[in-house]
N, CA, C and O of each residue as an XYZ file, in Angstrom:
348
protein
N      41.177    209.754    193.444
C      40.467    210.268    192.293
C      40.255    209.114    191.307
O      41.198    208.405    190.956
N      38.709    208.896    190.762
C      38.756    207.949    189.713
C      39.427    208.441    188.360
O      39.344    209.443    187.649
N      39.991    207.486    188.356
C      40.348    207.097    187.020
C      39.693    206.726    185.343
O      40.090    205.615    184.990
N      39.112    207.174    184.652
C      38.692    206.351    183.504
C      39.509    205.890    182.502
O      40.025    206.690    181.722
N      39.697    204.712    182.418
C      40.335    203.851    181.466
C      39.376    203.265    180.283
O      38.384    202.554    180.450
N      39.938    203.758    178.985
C      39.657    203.228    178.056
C      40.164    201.886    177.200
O      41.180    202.079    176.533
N      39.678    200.774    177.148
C      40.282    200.059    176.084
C      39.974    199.955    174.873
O      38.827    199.805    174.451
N      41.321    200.052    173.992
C      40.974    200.481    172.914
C      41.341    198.565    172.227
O      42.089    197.672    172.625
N      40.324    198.684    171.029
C      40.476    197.329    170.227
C      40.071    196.483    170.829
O      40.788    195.483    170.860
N      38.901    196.439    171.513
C      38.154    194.783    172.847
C      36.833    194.916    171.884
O      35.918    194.160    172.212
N      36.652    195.527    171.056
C      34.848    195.452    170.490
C      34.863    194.956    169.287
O      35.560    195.503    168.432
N      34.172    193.934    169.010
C      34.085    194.036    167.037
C      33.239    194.826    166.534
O      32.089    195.020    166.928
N      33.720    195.252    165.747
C      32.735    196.040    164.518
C      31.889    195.550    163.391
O      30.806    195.712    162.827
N      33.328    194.649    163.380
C      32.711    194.089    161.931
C      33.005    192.269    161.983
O      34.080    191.889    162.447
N      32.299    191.552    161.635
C      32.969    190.189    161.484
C      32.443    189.448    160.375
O      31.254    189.213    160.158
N      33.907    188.938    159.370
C      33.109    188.088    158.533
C      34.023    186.474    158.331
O      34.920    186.135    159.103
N      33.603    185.719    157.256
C      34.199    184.812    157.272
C      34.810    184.212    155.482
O      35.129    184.925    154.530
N      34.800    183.544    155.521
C      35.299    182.915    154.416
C      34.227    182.965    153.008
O      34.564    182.950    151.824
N      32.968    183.023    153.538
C      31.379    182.810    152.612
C      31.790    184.400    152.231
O      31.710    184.511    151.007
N      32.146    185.496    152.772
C      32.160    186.435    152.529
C      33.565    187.181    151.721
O      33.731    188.269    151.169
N      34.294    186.195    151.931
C      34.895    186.724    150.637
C      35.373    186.498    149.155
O      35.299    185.293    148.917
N      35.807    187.160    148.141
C      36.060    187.437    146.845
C      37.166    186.950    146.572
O      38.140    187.468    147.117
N      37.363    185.887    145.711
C      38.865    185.709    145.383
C      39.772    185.716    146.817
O      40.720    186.502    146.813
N      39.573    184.943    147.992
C      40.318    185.276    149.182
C      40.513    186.245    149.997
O      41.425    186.236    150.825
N      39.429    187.475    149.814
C      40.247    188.555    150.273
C      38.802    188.338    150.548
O      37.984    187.867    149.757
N      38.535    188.840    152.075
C      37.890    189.660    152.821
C      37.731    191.533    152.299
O      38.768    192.175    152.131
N      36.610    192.075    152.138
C      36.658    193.583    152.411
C      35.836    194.154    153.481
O      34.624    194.149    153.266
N      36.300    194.707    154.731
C      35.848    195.668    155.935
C      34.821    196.909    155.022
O      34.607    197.014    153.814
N      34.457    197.531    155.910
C      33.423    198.394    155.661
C      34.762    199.890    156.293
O      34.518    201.089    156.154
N      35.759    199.457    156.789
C      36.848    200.536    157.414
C      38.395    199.685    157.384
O      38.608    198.488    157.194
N      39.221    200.659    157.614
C      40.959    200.155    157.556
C      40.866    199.200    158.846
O      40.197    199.464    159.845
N      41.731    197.923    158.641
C      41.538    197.192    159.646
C      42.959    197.547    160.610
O      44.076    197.368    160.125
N      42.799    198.003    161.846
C      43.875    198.508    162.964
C      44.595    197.432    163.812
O      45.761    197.080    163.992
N      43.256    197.036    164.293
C      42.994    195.744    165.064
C      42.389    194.466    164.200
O      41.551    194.619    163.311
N      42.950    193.146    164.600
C      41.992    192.050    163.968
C      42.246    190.748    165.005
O      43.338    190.512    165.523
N      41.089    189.990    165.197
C      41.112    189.210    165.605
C      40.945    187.806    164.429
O      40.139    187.785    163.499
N      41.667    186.998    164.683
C      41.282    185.637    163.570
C      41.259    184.012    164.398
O      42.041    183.316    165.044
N      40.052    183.962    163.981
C      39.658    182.068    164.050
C      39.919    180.808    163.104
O      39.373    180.757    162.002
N      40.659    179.918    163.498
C      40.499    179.086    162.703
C      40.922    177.490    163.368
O      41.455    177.168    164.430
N      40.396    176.679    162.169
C      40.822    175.397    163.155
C      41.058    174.313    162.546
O      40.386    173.282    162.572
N      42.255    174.577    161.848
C      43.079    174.013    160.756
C      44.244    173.276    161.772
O      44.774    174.058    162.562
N      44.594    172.174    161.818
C      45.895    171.801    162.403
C      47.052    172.117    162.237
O      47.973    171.920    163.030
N      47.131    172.850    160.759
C      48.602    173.456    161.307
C      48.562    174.949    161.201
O      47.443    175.438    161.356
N      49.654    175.860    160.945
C      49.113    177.334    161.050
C      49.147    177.906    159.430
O      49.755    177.384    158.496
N      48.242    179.228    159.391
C      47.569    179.224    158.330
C      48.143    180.318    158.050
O      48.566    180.885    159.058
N      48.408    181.062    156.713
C      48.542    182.588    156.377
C      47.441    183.696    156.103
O      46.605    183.615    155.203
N      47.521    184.415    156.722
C      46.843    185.479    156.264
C      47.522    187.029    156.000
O      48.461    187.524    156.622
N      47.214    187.267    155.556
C      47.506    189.060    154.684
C      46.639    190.010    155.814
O      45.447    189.824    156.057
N      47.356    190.908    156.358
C      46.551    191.911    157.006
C      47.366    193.082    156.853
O      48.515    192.980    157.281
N      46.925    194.487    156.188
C      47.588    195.753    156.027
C      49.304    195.331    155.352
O      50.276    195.802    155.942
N      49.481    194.577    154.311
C      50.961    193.767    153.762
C      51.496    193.372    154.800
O      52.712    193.544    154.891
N      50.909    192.841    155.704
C      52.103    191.615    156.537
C      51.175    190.509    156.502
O      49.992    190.188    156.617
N      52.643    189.999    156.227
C      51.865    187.780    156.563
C      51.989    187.794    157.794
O      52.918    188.180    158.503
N      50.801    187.264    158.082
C      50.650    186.744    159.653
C      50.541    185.314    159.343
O      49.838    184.867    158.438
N      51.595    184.307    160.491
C      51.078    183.200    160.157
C      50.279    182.784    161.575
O      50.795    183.181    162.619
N      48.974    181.957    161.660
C      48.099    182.261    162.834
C      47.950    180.312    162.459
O      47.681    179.579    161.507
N      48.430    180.179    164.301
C      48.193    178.990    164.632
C      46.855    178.576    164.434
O      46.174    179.236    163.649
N      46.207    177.309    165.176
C      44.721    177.332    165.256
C      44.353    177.728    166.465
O      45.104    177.593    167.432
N      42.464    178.573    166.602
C      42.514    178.868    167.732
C      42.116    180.438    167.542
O      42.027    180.880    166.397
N      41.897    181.211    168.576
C      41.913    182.632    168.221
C      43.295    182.967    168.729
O      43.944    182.360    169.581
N      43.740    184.424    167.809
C      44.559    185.578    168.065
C      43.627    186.829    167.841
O      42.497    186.912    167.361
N      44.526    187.812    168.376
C      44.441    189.192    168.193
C      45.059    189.909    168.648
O      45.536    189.795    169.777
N      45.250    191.023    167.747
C      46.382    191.899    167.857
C      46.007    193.107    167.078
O      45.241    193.064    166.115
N      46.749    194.525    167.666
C      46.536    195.361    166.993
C      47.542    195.328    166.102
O      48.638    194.924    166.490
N      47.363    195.742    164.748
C      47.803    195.524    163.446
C      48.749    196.971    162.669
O      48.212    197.861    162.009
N      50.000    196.884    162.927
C      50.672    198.013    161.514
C      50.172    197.493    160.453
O      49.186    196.841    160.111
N      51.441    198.111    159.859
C      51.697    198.625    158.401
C      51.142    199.471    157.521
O      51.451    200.659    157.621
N      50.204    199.053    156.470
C      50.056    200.064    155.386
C      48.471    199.440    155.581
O      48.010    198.349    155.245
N      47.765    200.755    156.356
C      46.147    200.965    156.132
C      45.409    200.390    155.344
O      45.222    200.983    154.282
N      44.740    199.094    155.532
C      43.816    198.511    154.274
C      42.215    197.687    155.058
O      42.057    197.210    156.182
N      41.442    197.789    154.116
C      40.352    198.119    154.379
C      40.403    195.660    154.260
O      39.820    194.770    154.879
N      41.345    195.691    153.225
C      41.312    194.139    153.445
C      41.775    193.232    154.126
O      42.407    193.551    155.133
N      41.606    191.819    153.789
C      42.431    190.781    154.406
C      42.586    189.659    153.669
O      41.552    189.176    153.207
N      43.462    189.200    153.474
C      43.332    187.719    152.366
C      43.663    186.512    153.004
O      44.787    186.171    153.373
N      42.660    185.917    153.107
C      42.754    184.738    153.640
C      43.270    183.283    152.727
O      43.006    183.148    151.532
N      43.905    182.440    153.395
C      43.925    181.430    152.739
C      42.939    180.559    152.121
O      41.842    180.573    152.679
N      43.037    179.942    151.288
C      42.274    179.066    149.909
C      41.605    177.926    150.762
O      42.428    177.264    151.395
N      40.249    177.542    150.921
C      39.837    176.341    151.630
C      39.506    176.329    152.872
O      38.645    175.612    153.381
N      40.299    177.263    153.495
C      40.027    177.516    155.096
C      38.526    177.869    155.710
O      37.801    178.791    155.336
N      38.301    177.082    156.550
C      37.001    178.127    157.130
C      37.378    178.599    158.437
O      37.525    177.825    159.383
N      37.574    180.127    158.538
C      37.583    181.137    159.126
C      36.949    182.268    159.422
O      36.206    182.669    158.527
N      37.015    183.081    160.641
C      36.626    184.060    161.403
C      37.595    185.020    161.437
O      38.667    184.835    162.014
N      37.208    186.391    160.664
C      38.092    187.235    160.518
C      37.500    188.641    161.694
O      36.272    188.557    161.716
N      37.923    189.694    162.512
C      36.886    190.597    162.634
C      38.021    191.505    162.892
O      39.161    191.348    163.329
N      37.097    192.834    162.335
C      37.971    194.254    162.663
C      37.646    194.619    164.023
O      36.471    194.936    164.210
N      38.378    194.642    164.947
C      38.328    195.579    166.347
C      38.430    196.891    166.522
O      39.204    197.498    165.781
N      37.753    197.545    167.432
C      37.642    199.315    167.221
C      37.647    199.400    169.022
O      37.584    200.491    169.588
């Protein structure tokens, strides 16, 4: 019998970058669950996703994301980065 398998968090929805945000913070158009982040800084960088510091080497990650539901992300000062919400 087939099977259908769904994966959940492989699509972006939304992607922005550094030009796009306010005072450091990124704002989604939805709560970010999932996030993937780019960057290519030599050493590793902080970012804020739902109140946890993530510290993100260079390079992509992604991961689906706890804590406390937020529509933001705050990126570090200077960086140029690739932030995106996954659905």
């Amino acid at each position: 019998m087939p099977v259908s398998i769904r994966l959940l968090y492989q699509s972006v929805a939304e992607c922005l970058d550094e030009s796009d945000a306010s005072d450091n913070v990124l704002t989604f158009d939805e709560p970010v669950r999932a996030v993937e982040i780019w960057h290519d800084e030599e050493e590793p960088q902080e970012f804020e996703v739902n109140g946890i510091t993530l510290h993100v080497a260079p390079g992509g990650w992604r991961s689906i994301i706890d804590g406390i539901s937020s529509d933001e992300v705050t990126i570090p000062s200077g960086v140029d980065c690739i932030v995106s919400r996954l659905v």
